[in-house]
GUKOLDO-754354 format. One line per 8 residues: number of its first residue (from 0); their letters; for each residue x, y, z of C-alpha. Coordinates in pm, 1 decimal. Example, Ala and Ser with C-alpha at 12.3 -4.5 7.8 and 13.67 -1.06 7.14 Angstrom:
2
0> AS> 1230.0 -450.0 780.0 ~ 1367.0 -106.0 714.0;
//
This chain:
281
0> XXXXXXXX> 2522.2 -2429.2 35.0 ~ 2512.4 -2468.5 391.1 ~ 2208.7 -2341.5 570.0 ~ 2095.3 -2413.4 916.6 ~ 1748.7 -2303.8 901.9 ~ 1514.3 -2107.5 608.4 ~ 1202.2 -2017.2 751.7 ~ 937.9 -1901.1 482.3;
8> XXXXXXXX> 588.4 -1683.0 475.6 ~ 456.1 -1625.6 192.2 ~ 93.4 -1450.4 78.3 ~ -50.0 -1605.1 -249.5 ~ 300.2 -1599.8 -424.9 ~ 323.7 -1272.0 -480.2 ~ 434.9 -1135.1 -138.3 ~ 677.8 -1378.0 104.1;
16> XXXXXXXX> 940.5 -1326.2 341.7 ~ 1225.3 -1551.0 453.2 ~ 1486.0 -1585.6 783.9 ~ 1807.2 -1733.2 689.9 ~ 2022.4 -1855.0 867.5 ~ 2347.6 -1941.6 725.9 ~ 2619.6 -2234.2 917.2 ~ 2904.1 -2157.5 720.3;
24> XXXXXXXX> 3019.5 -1948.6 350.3 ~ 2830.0 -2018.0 94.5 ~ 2915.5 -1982.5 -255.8 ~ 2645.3 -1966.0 -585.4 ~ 2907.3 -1967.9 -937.7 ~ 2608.2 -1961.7 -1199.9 ~ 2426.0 -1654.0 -1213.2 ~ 2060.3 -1608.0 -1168.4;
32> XXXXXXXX> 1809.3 -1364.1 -1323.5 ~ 1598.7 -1208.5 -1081.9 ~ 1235.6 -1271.4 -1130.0 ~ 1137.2 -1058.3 -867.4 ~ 1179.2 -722.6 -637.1 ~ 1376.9 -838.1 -378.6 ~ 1569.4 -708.0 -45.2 ~ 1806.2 -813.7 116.3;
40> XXXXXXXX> 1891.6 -755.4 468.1 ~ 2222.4 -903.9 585.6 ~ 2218.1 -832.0 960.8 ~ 2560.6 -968.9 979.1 ~ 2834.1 -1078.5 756.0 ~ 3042.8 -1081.6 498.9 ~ 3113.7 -1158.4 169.8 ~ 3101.2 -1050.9 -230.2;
48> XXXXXXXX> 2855.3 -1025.4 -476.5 ~ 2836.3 -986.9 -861.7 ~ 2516.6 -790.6 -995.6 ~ 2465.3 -706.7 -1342.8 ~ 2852.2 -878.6 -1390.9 ~ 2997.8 -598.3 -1154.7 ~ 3167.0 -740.1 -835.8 ~ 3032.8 -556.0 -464.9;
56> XXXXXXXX> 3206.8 -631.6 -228.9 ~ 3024.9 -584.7 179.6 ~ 3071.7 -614.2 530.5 ~ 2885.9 -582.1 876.2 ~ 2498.5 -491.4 848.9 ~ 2389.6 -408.1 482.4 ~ 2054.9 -341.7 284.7 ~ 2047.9 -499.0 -60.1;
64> XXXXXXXX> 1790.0 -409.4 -347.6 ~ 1737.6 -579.9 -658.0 ~ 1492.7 -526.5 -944.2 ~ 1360.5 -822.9 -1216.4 ~ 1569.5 -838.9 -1480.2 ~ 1902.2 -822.4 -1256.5 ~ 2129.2 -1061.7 -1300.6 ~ 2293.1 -1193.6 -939.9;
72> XXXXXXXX> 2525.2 -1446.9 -813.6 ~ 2707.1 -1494.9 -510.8 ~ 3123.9 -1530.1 -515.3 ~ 3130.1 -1567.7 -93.2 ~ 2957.0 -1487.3 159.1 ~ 2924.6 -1568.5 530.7 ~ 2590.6 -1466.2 715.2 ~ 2489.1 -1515.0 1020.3;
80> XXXXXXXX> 2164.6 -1414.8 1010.8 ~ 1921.5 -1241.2 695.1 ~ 1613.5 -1181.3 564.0 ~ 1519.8 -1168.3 210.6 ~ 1145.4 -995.1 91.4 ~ 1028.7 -1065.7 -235.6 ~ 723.1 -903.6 -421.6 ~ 610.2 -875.0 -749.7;
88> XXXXXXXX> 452.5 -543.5 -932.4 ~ 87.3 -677.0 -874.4 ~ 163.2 -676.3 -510.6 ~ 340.2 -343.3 -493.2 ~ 393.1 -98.0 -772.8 ~ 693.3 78.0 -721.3 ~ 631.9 269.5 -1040.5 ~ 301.0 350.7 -920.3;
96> XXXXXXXX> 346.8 482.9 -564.5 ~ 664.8 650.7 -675.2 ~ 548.1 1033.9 -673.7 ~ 481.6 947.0 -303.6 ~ 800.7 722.6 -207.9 ~ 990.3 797.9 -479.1 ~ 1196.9 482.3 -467.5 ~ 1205.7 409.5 -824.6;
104> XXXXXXXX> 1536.7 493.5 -923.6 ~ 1693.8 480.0 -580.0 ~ 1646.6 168.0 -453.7 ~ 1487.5 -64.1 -753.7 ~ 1585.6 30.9 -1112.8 ~ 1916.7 200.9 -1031.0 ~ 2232.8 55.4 -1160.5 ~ 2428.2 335.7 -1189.3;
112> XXXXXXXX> 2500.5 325.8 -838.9 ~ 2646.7 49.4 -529.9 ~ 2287.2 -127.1 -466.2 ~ 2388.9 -166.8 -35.3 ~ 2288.7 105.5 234.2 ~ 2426.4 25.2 564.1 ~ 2178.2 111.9 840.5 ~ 2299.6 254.5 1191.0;
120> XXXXXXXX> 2231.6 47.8 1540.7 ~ 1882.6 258.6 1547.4 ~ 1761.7 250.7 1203.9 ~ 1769.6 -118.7 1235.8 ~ 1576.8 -159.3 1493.1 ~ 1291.5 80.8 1316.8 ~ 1346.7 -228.0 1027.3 ~ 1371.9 -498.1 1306.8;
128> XXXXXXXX> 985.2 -362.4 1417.9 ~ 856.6 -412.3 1039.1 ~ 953.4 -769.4 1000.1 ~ 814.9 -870.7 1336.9 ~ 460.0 -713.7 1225.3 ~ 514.1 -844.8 884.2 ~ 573.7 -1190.7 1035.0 ~ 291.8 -1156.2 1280.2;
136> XXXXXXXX> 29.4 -1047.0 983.8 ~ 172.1 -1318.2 804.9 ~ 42.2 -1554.3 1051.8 ~ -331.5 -1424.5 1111.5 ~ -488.0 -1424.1 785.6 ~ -771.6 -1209.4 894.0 ~ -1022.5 -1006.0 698.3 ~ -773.4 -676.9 473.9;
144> XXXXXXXX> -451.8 -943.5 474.4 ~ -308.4 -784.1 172.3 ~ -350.5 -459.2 254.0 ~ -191.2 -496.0 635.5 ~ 86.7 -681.2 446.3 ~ 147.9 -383.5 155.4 ~ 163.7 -139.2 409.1 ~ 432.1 -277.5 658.6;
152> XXXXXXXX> 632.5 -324.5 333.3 ~ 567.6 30.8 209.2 ~ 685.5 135.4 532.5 ~ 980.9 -75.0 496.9 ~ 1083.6 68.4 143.0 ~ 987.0 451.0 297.9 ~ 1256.8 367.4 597.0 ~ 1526.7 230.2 342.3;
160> XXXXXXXX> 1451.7 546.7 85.8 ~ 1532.3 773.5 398.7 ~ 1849.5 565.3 480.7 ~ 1965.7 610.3 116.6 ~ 1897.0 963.5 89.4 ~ 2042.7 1031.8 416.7 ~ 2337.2 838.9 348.4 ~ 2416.7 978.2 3.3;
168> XXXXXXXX> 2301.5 1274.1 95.3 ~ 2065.1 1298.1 -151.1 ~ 1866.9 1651.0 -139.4 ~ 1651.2 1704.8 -430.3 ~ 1855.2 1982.0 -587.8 ~ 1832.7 2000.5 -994.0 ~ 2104.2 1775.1 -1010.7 ~ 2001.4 1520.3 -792.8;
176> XXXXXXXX> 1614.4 1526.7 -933.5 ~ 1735.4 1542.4 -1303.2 ~ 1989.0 1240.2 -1263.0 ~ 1679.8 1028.9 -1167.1 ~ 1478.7 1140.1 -1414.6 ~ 1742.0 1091.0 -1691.2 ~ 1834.8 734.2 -1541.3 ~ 1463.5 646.8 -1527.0;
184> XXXXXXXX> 1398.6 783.2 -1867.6 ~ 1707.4 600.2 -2017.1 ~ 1600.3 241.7 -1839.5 ~ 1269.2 300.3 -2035.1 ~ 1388.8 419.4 -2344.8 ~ 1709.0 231.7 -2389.8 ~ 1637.7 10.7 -2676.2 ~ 1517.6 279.5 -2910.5;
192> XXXXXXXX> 1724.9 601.0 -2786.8 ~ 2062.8 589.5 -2816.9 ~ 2147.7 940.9 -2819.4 ~ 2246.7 1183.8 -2552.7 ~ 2003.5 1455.5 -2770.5 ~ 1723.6 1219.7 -2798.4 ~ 1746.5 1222.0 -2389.6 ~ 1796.7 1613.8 -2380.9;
200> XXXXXXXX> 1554.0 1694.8 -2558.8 ~ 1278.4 1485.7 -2373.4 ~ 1425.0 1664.6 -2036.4 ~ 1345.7 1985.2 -2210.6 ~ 1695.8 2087.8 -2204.7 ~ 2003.7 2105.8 -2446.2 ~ 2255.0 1817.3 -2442.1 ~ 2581.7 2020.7 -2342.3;
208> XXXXXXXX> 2350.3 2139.9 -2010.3 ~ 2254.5 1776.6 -1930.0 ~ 2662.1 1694.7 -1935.8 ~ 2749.7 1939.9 -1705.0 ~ 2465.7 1912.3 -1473.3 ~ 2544.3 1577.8 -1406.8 ~ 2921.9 1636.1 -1390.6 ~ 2851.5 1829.2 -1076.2;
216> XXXXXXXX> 2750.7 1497.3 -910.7 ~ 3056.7 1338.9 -1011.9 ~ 2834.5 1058.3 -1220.0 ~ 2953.5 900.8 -1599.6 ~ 2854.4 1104.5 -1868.9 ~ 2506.5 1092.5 -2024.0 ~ 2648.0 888.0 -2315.5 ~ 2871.9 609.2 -2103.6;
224> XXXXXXXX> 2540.3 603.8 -1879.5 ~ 2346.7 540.1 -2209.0 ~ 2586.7 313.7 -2376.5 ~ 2615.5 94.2 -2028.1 ~ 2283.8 59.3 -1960.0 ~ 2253.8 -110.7 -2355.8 ~ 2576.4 -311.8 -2308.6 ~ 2398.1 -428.4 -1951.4;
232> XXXXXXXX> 2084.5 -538.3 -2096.6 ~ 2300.9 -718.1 -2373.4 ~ 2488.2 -951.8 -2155.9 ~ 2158.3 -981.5 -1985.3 ~ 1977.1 -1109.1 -2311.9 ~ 2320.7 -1291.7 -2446.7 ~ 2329.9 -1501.0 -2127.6 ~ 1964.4 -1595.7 -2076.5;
240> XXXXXXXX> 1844.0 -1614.6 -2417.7 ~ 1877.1 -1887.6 -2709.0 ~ 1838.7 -1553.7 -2956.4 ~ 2113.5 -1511.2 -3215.9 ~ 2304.7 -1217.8 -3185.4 ~ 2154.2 -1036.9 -3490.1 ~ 1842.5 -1079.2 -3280.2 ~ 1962.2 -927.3 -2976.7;
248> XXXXXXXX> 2088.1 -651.6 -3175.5 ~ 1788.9 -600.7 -3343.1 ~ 1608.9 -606.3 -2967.4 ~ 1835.3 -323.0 -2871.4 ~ 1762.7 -38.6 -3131.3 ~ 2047.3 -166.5 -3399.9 ~ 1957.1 -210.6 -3763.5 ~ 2310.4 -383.4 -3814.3;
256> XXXXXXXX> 2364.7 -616.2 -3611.6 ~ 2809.6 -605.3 -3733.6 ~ 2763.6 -253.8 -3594.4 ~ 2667.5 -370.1 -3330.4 ~ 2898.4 -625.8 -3219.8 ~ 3175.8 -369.0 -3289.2 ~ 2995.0 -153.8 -3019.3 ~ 2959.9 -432.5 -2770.6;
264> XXXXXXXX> 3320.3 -572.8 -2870.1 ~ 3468.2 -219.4 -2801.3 ~ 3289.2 -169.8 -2481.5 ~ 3362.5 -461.8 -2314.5 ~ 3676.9 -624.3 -2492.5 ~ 3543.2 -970.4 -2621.1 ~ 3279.8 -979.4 -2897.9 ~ 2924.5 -1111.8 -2828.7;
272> XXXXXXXX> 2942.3 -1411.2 -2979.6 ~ 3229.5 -1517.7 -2719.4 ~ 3106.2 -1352.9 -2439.0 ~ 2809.2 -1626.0 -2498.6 ~ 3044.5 -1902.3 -2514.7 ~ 3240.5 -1786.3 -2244.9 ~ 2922.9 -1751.2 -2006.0 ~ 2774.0 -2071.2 -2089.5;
280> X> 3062.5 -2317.9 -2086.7;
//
């Protein structure tokens, strides 16, 4: 890795913020589990990345969000310039400010969808304004630190929510609001509810409407969403785990754990036990 210059603030380990600037490509082959909510913003460049084992490919000026848990590597890149924020939940809830944000699901905690926004000439210099007071609270360390510093990053998420919705054109119709609810309620319910009726029914409507309701946003069906969100978190425990495979099964909502690898072995085309021996040799 080739890196001119990293420059680093940082608030009791929980909040920091980095510059980097990058000389030349720069290419990560193992894969890393995220540990934290972190952004990216790639003010210029290039390059391909894989998250959760799908390959995203990006170019120009790009806005990059990724929740704990994620798994991320880099194939190539080539920055000029970036900054990466990371925070953890005691810092700033996501879940908890989300009836007021509402970027649970959009930007963190979303994997049904591509995880960049690209911001226009003028929306990144409203971003551009946030890091340099972030940087400059950074440096004072005066009496309400934390809360100066959770605010400029609030506004930073509320900015990047806006940029999402307005690119996507997200407008909180009954599709729209009932794919993030179902997401949400799948990513906390995955390892016990495997169902598309155990979902309907907690949505307080009937399986064959939640199909076609999401069908008019052009999204997977309830059950691939369902079945890739398990298969995700699979790969996610198969790589960075020393459990067995029965016990990942087990983990996941299976009782058998042969039924299982037939599910993950039809899904993805290699059983589990390989995929493990393929990711770790």
């Amino acid at each position: 890795m080739a890196i001119q210059d990293i420059k680093t603030y940082s608030y009791k380990d929980i909040f920091s913020l980095q510059i980097v600037q990058f000389e030349k490509a720069c290419v990560v082959n193992k894969p890393k589990q995220i540990d934290t909510y972190t952004i990216f913003w790639i003010k210029e460049g290039q390059g391909t990345y894989t998250i959760d084992f799908k390959n995203y490919s990006f170019s120009g000026n790009v806005l990059l969000f990724l929740s704990p848990g994620q798994v991320f590597s880099v194939d190539s890149e080539k920055i000029k310039e970036a900054y990466q924020l990371n925070f953890i939940k005691d810092f700033y809830c996501i879940q908890t400010h989300d009836s007021e944000i509402a970027c649970n699901g959009v930007l963190f905690n979303n994997i049904y969808e591509s995880p960049f926004i690209y911001p226009s000439e003028k929306e990144s210099k409203k971003l551009d304004f946030i890091i340099d007071l972030l940087i400059e609270e950074f440096g004072l360390a005066e009496t309400a630190q934390y809360d100066m510093l959770q605010s400029y990053l609030k506004q930073f998420i509320i900015q990047s929510v806006r940029l999402k919705k307005e690119a996507h054109e997200l407008v909180e119709d009954t599709e729209t609001k009932l794919f993030k609810d179902f997401s949400l309620l799948v990513d906390l319910n995955f390892k016990k509810l495997h169902s598309v009726t155990e979902y309907a029914n907690r949505l307080g409507i009937s399986p064959k409407s939640l199909t076609k309701h999401l069908q008019k946003l052009g999204t997977k069906t309830p059950s691939d969403l369902i079945k890739n969100r398990i298969i995700t978190e699979a790969k996610r425990q198969l790589l960075y785990s020393n459990e067995a495979v029965k016990h990942v099964a087990f983990d996941l909502g299976f009782n058998d754990p042969a039924y299982f690898s037939r599910f993950f072995t039809k899904a993805t085309g290699i059983s589990p036990v390989q995929f493990k021996k393929n990711q770790k040799s």
